[in-house]
N, C-alpha and C positions, 0 to 999 in steps of 0.2 A: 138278652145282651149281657155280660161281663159286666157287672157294675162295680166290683172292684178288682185288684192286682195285689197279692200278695206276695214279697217277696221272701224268697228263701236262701239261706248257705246253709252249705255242710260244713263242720265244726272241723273236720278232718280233712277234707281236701282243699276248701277253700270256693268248691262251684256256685255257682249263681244261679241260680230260675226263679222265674217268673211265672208266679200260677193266677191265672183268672179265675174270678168267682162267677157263680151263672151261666146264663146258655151260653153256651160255644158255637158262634157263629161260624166258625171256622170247619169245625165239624160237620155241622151243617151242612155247608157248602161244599167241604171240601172232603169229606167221608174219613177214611183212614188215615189220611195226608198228614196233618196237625201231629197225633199222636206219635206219627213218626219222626215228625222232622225234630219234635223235643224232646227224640229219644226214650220213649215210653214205648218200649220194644213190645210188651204183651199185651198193653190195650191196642196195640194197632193192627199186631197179628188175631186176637182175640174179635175185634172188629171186623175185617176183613174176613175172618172166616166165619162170621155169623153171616155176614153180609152175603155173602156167594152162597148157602146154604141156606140162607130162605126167603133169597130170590129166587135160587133155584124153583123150588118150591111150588113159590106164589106166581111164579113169571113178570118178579120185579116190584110187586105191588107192598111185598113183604119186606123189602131192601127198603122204600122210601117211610115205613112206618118206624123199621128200626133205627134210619137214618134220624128220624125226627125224636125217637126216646132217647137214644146214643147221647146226642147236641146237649140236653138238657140235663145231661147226668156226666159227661164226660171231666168237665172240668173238678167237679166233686172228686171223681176217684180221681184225678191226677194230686189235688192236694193230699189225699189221704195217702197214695204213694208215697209221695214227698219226702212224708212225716215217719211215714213206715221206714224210708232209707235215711234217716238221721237226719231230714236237714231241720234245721229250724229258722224260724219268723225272723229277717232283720229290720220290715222294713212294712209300711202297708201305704195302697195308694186308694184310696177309700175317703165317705166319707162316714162309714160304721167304724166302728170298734172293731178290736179283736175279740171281746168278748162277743159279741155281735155275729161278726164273721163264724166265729168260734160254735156259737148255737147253732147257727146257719149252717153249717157244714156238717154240724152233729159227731165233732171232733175237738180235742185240745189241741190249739195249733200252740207247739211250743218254745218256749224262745233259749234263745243262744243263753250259756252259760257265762256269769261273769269271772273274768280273770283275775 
């Protein structure tokens, strides 16, 4: 389960997201769906054709193995995303740290610039 929400902006446009920390229930459940709907165009095509490719395979057995590593790693590469496209930290709904979080992710999450 998501034990925290870290939010993010981009300095330049102004967008908003919201990244969960931990498993992704959503994932889970809902396979490629999540990474699409919050616009993370290449993990959900990335996903989705791992997905058909070895179930193919396995005859499904292989789809619900990588369904369950996917859940548990997804929300990870969306922060690292995130960070990679400029945005940075406004904002955390936690009750760790950023530094915390920050270990946990195996990433500097970093923060907005002062004006």
């Amino acid at each position: 389960m998501a034990h925290s929400t870290i939010i993010f902006t981009h300095p330049a446009f102004g967008s908003i997201k919201r990244a969960p920390v931990g498993f992704s229930w959503t994932v889970f459940f809902f396979g490629f769906f999540p990474p699409l709907i919050r616009g993370d165009w290449k993990w959900a095509v990335i996903y989705f054709i791992a997905i058909v490719a070895i179930s193919a395979v396995t005859m499904g057995v292989g789809g619900w193995i990588l369904g369950i590593i996917f859940a548990f790693l997804y929300n990870k590469l969306y922060v690292k995303e995130l960070v990679e496209r400029g945005f940075k930290v406004t904002g955390l709904e936690s009750q760790k740290t950023k530094q915390q979080l920050s270990a946990e992710l195996e990433i500097v999450l970093p923060e907005p610039q002062a004006a």
